[in-house]
C-alpha positions in Angstrom: 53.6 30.0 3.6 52.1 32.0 1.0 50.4 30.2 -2.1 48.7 31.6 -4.9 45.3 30.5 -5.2 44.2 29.4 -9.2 40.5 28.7 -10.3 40.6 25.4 -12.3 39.2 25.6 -15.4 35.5 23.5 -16.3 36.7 20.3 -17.2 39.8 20.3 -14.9 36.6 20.4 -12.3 35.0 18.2 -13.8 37.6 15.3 -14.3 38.5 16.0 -10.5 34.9 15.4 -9.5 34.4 12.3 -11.6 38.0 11.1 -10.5 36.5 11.5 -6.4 33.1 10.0 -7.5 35.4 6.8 -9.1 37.7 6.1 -5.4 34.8 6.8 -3.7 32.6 3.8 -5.6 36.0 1.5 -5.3 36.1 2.2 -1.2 32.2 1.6 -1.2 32.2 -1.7 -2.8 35.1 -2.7 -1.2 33.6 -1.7 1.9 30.9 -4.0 2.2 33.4 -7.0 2.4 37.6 -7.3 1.9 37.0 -9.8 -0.4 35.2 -8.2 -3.6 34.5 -11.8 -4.5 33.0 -12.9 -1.7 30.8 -9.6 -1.4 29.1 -10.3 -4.8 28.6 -13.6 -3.8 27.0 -12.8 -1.2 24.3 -10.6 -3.9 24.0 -13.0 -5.9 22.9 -15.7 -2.9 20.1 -13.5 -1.6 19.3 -12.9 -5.3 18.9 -16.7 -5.8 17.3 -17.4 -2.2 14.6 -15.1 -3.7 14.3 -17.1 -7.0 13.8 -20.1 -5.0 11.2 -19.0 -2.8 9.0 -17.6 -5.4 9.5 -20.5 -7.8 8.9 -22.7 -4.7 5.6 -20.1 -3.9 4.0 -20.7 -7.4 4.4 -24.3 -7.7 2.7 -25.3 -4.8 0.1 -22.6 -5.4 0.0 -23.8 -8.6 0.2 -20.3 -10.5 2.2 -21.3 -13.1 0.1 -21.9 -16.0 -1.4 -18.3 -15.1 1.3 -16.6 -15.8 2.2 -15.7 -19.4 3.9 -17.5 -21.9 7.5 -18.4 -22.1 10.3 -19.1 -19.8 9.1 -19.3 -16.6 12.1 -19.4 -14.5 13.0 -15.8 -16.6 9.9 -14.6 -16.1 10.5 -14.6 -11.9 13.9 -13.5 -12.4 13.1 -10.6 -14.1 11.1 -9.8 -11.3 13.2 -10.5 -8.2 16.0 -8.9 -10.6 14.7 -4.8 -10.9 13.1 -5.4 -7.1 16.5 -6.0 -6.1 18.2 -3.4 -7.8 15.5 -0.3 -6.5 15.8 -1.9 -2.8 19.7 -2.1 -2.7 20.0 1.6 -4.1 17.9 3.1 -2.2 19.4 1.5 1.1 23.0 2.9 -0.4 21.4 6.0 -0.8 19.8 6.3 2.3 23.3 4.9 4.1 25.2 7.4 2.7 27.4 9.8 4.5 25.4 12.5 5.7 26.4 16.2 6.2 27.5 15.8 9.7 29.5 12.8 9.1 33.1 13.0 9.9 34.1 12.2 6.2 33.0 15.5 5.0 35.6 17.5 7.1 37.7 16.1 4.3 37.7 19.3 1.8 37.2 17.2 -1.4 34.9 15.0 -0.1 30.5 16.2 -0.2 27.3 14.1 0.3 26.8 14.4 -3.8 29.9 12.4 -4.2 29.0 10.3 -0.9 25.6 9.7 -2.7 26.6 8.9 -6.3 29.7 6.8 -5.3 26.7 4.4 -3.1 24.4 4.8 -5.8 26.7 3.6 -8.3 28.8 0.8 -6.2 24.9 -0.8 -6.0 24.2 -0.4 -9.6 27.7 -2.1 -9.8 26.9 -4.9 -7.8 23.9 -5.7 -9.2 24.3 -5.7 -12.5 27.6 -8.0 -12.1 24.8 -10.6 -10.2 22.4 -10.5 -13.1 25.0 -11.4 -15.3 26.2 -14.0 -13.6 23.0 -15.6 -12.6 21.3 -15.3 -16.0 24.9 -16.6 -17.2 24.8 -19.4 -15.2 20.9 -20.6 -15.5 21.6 -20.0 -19.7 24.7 -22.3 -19.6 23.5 -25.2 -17.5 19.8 -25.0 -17.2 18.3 -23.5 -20.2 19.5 -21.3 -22.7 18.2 -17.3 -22.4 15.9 -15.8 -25.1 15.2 -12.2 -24.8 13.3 -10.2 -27.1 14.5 -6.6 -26.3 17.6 -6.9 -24.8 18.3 -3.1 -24.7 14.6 -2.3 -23.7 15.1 -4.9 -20.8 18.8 -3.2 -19.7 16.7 0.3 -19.5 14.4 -0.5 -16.8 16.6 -2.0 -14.7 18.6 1.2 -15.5 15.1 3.1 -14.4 14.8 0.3 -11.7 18.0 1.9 -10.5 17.4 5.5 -11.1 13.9 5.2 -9.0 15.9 4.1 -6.0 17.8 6.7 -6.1 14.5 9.0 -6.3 13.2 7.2 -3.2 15.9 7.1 -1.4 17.0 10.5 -1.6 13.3 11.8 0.0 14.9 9.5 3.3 18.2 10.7 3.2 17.1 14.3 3.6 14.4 13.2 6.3 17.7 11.3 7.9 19.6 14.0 9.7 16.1 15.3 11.1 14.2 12.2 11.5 16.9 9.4 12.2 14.4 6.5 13.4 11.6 7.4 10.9 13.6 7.3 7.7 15.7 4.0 8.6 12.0 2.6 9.3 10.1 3.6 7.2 12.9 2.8 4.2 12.7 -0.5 5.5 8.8 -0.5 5.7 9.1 0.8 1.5 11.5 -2.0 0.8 9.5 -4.9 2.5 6.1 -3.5 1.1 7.5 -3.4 -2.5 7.7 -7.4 -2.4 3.6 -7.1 -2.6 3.3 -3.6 -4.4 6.0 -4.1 -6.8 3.4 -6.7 -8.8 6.8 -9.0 -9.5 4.5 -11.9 -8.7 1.5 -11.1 -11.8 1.7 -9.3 -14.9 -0.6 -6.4 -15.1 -2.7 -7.3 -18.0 -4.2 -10.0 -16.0 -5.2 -7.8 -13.1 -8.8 -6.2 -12.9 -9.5 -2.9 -12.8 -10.0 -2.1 -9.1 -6.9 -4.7 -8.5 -4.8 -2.4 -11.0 -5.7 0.5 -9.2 -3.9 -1.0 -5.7 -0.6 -1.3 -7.8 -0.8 1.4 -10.4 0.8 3.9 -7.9 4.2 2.4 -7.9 6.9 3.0 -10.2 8.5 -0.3 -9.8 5.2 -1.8 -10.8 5.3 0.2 -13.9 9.1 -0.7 -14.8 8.8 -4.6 -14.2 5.7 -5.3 -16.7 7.6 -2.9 -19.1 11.0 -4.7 -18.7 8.6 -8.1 -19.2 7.2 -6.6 -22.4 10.9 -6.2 -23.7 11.9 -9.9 -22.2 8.7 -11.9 -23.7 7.7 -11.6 -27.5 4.1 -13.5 -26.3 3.4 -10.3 -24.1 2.6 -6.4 -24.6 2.1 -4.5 -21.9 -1.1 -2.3 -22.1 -1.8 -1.1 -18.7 1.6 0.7 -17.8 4.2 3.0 -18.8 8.0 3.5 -18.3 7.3 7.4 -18.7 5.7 7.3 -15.5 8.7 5.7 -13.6 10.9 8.4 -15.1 8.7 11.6 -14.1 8.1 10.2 -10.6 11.8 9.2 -10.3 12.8 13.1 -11.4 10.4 14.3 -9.0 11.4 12.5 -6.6 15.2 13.5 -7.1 15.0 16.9 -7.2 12.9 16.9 -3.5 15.4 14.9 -2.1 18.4 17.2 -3.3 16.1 20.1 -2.8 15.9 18.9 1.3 19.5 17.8 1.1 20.5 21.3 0.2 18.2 22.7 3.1 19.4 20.1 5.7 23.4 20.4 4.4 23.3 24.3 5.2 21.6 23.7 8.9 24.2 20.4 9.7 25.3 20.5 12.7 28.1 18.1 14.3 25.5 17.3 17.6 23.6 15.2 15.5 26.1 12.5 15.2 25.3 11.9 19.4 21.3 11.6 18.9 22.0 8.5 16.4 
C-alpha cells in the first residue's frame, strides 16, 4: 500500500534505458518474421535481386568499361549496399511507435526507445546481409579486396545515421500528416535509386550533372565509401562532412517536432489512420 519512492542514481538510469533499448531491438527483429533466419534471408534476397538487376542494367547498356577500375561486381554492391541500409532505417524509423500508440501506456516504454530499438534492429539486419553476401561472392566467385576497410564500415555507419536523420523529419510529420509522410517516405526511398548516384561515380559527372546529385547525402557517402573500397579512385567532388552535418540537422528537427507532437498526442489519432 504505501512504498517509498527512491531516485536511481545516473548510471542505474542509464543501464535501465540501454537494457529497454536491447529487448526492444530483440522484439523488433524478431518481429518482422518468427524465424530470425528466414527474416535475414529475406534481406539479403532483395539485397541480391538488386545486384542482379543493376549488373543485368549495365551489361546490356554496356556501361561497364565506364565505370572505374577494379572489381566490378564490388563496385555495384557497394552501391545497392549503403542505398539499402539509409532506405530500410528510415522506414523503421518512420514505422515506429508513435506517441499515441498503445505501447506507450507501458510506463517504461517512450518513442526514443521505440525509435532507437527500429533504428538499430535495421542497422542489425543489414550489416549481418553485407557480411554474408560479400562472404559468399569472396568465397565462391571472387575473392574481396578492399582498400579502407574501416573508411568503407564508416559510411555505411553514416549511410545509417542519415536514415535516421530523414526519417525522423516523417515521423514527426506522422501523427499530423499520416498519408503525406507514409508517401512521401516512399517517394524519398524510390527517388534515391536515381539521386543516390549508386549507378556512376561522381568524378565522371559534369558540372551541371553534379549539381542534380550534389544535394543528397547519400550521394556524398557512396563515392566516399568507393574512395575507401577502390585504391584506382579518389573522390574529388564530395565529402562525408557533408552527410554528417545534414544528418545532425536533420536529427535534431525531427526530435525537435517529436518533442512538440509527443506533448500534443492525443489517443483520437489512432482512429484517423
Amino acid at each position: 500500500m504505501f512504498r517509498v519512492e527512491t531516485q536511481p542514481s545516473r548510471l542505474a538510469a542509464i543501464s535501465g534505458l540501454l537494457e529497454r533499448i536491447y529487448h526492444a531491438t530483440v522484439h523488433n527483429v524478431r518481429k518482422t518474421h518468427s524465424n530470425a533466419l528466414m527474416g535475414l534471408f529475406i534481406n539479403m534476397l532483395q539485397t541480391m535481386m538488386l545486384v542482379a538487376v543493376f549488373y543485368v542494367m549495365y551489361s546490356v547498356l554496356g556501361l561497364r568499361g565506364a565505370m572505374l577500375r577494379g572489381d566490378f561486381l564490388l563496385y555495384i554492391m557497394s552501391g545497392i549496399f549503403l542505398y539499402m541500409t539509409q532506405t530500410k532505417t528510415m522506414g523503421a524509423v518512420v514505422g515506429a511507435d508513435g506517441p499515441a500508440s498503445p505501447m506507450m501506456q507501458h510506463a517504461p516504454m517512450s518513442t526514443f526507445i521505440s525509435i532507437a530499438a527500429n533504428s538499430f534492429g535495421a542497422l542489425y539486419i543489414q550489416i549481418l546481409s553485407v557480411v554474408v553476401v560479400v562472404y559468399i561472392y569472396h568465397i565462391a566467385f571472387n575473392p574481396v579486396e578492399i582498400q579502407n576497410m574501416a573508411g568503407v564500415f564508416m559510411m555505411l555507419l553514416l549511410a545509417w545515421f542519415s536514415g535516421i536523420g530523414i526519417g525522423m523529419v516523417f515521423y514527426a510529420l506522422k501523427p499530423w500528416f499520416p498519408q503525406f509522410a507514409t508517401v512521401g517516405s516512399t517517394i524519398f526511398a524510390r527517388a534515391n535509386m536515381i539521386a543516390s548516384g549508386k549507378m556512376f561515380v561522381a568524378n565522371t559527372l559534369p558540372f551541371h550533372l553534379l549539381a542534380l546529385f550534389s544535394w543528397n547525402p547519400l550521394f556524398h557517402i557512396i563515392d566516399q565509401a568507393r574512395g575507401f573500397m577502390f585504391i584506382n579512385y579518389n573522390p574529388h567532388y564530395s565529402s562525408w562532412l557533408y552527410p554528417l552535418i545534414v544528418s545532425t540537422v536533420l536529427l535534431v528537427i525531427g526530435f525537435m517536432g517529436e518533442s512538440y507532437t509527443r506533448k500534443h498526442a492525443s489517443l483520437s489519432w489512432n482512429a484517423r489512420r
